[in-house]
C-alpha positions as CSV (number, residue, x, y, z in Angstrom):
1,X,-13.9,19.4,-5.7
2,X,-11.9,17.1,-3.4
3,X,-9.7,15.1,-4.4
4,X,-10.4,11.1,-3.7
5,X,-8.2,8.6,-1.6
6,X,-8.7,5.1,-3.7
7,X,-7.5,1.7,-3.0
8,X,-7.9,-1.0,-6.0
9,X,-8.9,-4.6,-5.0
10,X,-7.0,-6.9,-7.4
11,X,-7.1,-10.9,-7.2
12,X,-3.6,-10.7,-9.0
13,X,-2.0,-14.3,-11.1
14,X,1.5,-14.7,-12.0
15,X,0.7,-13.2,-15.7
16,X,1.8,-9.6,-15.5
17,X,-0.2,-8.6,-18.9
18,X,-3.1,-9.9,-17.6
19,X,-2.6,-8.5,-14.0
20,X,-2.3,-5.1,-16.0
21,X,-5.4,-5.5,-18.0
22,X,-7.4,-5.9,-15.3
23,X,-5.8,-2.6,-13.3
24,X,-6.3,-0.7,-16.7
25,X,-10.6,-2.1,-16.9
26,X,-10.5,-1.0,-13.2
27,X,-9.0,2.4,-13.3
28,X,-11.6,2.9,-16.4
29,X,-14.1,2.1,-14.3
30,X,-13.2,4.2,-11.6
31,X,-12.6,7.1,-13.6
32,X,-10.4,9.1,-11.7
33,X,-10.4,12.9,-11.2
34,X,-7.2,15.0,-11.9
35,X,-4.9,14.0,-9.2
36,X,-6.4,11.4,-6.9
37,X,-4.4,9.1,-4.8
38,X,-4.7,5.6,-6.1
39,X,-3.1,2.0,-4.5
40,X,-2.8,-1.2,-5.8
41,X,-2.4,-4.5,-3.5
42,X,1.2,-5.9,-3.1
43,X,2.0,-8.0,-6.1
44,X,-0.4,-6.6,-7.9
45,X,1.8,-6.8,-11.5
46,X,2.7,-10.5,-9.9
47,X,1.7,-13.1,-7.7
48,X,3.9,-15.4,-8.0
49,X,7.2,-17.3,-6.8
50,X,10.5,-16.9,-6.3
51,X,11.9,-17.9,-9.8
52,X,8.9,-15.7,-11.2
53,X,9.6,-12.6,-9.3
54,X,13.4,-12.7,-10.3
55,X,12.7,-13.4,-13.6
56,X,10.1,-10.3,-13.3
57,X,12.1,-7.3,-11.6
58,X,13.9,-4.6,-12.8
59,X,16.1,-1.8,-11.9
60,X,14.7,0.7,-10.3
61,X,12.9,3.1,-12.0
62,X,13.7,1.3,-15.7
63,X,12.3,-1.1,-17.4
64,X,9.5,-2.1,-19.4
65,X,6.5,-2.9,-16.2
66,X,7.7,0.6,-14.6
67,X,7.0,2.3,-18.1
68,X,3.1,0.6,-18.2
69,X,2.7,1.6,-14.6
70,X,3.6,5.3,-15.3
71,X,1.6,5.2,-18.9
72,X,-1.4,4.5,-17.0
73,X,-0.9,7.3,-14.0
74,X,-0.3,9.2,-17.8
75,X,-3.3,7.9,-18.7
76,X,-5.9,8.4,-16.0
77,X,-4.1,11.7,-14.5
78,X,-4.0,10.4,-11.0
79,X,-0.9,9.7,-8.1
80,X,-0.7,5.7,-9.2
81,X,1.0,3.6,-6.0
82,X,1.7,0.3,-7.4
83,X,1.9,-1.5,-3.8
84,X,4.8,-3.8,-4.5
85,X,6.6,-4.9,-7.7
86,X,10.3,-6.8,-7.3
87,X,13.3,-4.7,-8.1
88,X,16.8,-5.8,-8.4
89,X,19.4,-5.7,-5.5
90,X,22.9,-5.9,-4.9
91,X,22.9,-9.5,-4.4
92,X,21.9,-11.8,-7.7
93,X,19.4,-14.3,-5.5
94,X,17.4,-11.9,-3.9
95,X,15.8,-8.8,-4.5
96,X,13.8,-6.3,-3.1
97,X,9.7,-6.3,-3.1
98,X,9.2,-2.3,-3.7
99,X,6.5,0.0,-3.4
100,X,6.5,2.5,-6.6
101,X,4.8,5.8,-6.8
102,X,4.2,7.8,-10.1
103,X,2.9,11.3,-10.5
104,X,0.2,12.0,-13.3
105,X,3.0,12.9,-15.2
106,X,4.4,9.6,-15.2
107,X,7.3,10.5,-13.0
108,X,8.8,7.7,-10.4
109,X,8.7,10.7,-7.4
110,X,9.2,8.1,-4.5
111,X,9.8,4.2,-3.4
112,X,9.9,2.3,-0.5
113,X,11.6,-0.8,-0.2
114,X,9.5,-3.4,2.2
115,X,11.2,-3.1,5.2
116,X,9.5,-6.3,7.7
117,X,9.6,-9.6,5.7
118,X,6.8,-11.7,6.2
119,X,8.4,-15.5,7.8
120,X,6.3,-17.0,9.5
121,X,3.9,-20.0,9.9
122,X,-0.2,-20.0,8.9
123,X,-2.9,-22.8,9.7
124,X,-3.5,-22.8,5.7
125,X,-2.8,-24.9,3.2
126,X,0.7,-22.9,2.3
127,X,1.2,-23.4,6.0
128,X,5.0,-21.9,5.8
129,X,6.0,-18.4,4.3
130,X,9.4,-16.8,4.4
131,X,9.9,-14.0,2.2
132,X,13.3,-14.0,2.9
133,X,14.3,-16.6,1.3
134,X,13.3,-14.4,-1.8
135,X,13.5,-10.6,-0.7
136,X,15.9,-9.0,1.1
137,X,14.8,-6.0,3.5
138,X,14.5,-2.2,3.2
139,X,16.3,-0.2,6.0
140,X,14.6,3.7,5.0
141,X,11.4,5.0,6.2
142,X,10.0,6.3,3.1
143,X,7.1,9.4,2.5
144,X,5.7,11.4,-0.6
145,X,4.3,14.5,-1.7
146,X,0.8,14.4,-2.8
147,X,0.4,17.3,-4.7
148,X,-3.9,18.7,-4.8
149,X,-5.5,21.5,-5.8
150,X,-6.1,22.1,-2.1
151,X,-2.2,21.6,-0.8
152,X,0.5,19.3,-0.6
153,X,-0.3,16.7,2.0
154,X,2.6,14.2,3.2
155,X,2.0,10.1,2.2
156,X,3.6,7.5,4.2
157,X,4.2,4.1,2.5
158,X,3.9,0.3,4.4
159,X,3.4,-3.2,3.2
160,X,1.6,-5.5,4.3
161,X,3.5,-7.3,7.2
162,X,5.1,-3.6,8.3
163,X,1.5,-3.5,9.4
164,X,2.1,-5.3,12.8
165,X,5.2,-2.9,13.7
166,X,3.1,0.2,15.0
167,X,6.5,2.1,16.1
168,X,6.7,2.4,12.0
169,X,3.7,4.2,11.5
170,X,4.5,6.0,14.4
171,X,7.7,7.5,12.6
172,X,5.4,8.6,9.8
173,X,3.6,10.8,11.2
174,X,6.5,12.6,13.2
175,X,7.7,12.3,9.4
176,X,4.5,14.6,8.9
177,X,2.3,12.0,7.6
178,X,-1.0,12.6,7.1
179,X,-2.1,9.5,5.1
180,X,-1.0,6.4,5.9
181,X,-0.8,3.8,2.5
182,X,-1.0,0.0,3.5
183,X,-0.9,-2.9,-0.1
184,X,-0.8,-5.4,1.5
185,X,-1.9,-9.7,0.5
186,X,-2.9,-10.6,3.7
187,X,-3.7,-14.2,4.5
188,X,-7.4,-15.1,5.4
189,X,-6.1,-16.7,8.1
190,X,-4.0,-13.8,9.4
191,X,-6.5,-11.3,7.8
192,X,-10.2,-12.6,9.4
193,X,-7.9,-12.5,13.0
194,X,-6.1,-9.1,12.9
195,X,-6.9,-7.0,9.3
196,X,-9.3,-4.5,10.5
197,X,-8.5,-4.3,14.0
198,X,-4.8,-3.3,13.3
199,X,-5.9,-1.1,10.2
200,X,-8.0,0.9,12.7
201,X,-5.1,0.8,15.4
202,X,-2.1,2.4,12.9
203,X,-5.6,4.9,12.3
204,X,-6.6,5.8,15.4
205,X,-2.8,6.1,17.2
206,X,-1.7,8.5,14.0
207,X,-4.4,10.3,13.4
208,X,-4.4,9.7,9.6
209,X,-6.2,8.0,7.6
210,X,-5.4,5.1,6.2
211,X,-5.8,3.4,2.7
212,X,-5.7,-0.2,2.7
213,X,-5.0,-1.9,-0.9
214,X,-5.4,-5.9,-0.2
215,X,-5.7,-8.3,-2.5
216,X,-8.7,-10.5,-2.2
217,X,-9.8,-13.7,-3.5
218,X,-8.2,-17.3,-4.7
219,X,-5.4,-17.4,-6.3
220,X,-3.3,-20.0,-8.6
221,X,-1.4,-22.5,-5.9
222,X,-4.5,-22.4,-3.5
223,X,-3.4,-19.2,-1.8
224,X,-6.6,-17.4,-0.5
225,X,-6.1,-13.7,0.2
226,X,-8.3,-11.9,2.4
227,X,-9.7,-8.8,0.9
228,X,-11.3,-6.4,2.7
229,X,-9.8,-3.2,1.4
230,X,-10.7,0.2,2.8
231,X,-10.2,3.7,3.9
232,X,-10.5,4.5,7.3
233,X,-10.9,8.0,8.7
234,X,-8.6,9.6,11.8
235,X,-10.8,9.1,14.2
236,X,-11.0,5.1,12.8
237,X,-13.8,4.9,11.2
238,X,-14.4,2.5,7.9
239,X,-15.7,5.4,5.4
240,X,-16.0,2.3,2.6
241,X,-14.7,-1.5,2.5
242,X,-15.0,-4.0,-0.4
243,X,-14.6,-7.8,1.0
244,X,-13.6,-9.8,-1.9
245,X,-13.1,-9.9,-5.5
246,X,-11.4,-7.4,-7.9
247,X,-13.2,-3.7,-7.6
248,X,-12.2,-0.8,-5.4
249,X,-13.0,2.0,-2.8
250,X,-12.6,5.7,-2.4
251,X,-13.4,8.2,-0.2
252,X,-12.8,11.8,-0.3
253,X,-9.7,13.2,1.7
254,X,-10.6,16.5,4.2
255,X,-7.5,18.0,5.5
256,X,-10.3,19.8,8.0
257,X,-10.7,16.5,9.4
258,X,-7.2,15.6,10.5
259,X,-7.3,19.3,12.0
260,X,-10.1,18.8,14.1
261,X,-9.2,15.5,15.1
262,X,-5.7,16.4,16.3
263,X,-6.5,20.0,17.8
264,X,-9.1,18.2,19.8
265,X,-7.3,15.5,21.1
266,X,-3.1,16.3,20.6
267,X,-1.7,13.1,21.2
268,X,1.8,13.5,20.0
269,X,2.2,16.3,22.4
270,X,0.8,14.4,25.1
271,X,3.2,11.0,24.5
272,X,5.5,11.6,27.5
273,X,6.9,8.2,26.4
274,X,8.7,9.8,23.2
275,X,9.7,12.7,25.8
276,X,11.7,10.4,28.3
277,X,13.1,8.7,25.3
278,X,14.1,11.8,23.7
């Protein structure tokens, strides 16, 4: 049996235990087979503010959030992606906002360290957001093993806001990407304009698929996220999507599919562009 590609649908508060509860209920529900991939939105331990999200973070790979998170991958047996949790940095008034990625043995195998902060102004009723004043930037493009009973197959990690930076996703697949892995808590502004059509994009240009982990309802201080999390094939189409509310989506992952995809149409050795750069 294949193994699934899975992205969790969380409506996350500032509460972490709660937050957890609910990712434990859904993971239950799921029932996961040995080994499949599973995401969770960005700030899916914590939505929250600044003051909450230092109070919150960690070193990396120690402390007592990191050890639930890899209890549950324990737990359910799967590759458990939380999309973003806050982890100390160098400097004391920011930190960074960090994907984590835990092996069904529990093991912290990879991270990624959100590299394009989200600043910028929405017609809502946040109206300004500037992450930066809280997180400070990732420089490292960042992949993973996932480890199957059919092969290994390469991850790439995003967040949210990395989503509009296609020369990104770009670098993962010449990283040898083959699924692309997108938390995000996009807007519903910014998510009803440009969600699905840029999901399909990074897709379509990479020929991978792409697992899209938002979160998707109301959420304490009037922020509205947009929801709308699937999995979208190579050739860009939406195998499932959930619109709002907690729950999830999974699809299973062919490796025959990205073959036949790319032998048919070999874009990357077509790009003359990356040629005359080269």
């Amino acid at each position: 049996m294949s193994c699934k590609i899975v992205a969790l649908q969380l409506v996350s508060e500032s509460d972490p235990i709660s937050n957890l509860q609910v990712i434990d209920q859904l993971l239950s529900q799921l029932n996961p087979q040995s080994n499949d991939l599973v995401l969770l939105p960005e700030n899916a331990i914590c939505f929250a503010d600044k003051h909450q999200y230092l109070k919150l973070s960690e070193d990396l790979g120690d402390g007592t959030y990191q050890t639930q998170l890899a209890q549950l991958a324990i737990k359910y047996q799967c590759y458990l992606v939380c999309g973003s949790f806050p982890v100390k940095s160098e400097q004391k008034d920011k930190i960074f906002t960090t994907t984590l990625v835990f092996s069904p043995a529990g093991l912290l195998i990879s991270h990624y360290h959100k590299i394009h902060l989200f600043d910028a102004l929405v017609s809502d009723e946040q109206g300004a957001y500037k992450e930066s004043d809280t997180f400070t930037p990732g420089k490292k493009l960042q992949t993973f093993d996932w480890v199957t009973d059919d092969g290994c197959f390469k991850v790439g990690l995003a967040i949210c806001y990395d989503l509009r930076f296609p020369s990104l996703f770009q670098a993962l697949r010449e990283a040898g990407s083959e699924i692309l892995l997108l938390p995000a808590a996009f807007t519903q502004i910014t998510g009803k304009a440009h969600w699905q059509p840029l999901l399909q994009a990074r897709a379509i240009e990479n020929q991978c698929y792409v697992v899209a982990a938002n979160q998707g309802g109301i959420h304490a201080g009037k922020r509205h996220t947009y929801g709308h999390s699937m999995i979208i094939s190579p050739w860009g189409d939406i195998l499932e999507k959930l619109e709002m509310n907690p729950g999830f989506v999974s699809a299973p992952f062919s490796h025959r599919v990205i073959k036949e995809v790319r032998s048919s149409m070999p874009i990357t050795a077509h790009n003359r562009f990356i040629s005359v750069l080269k």
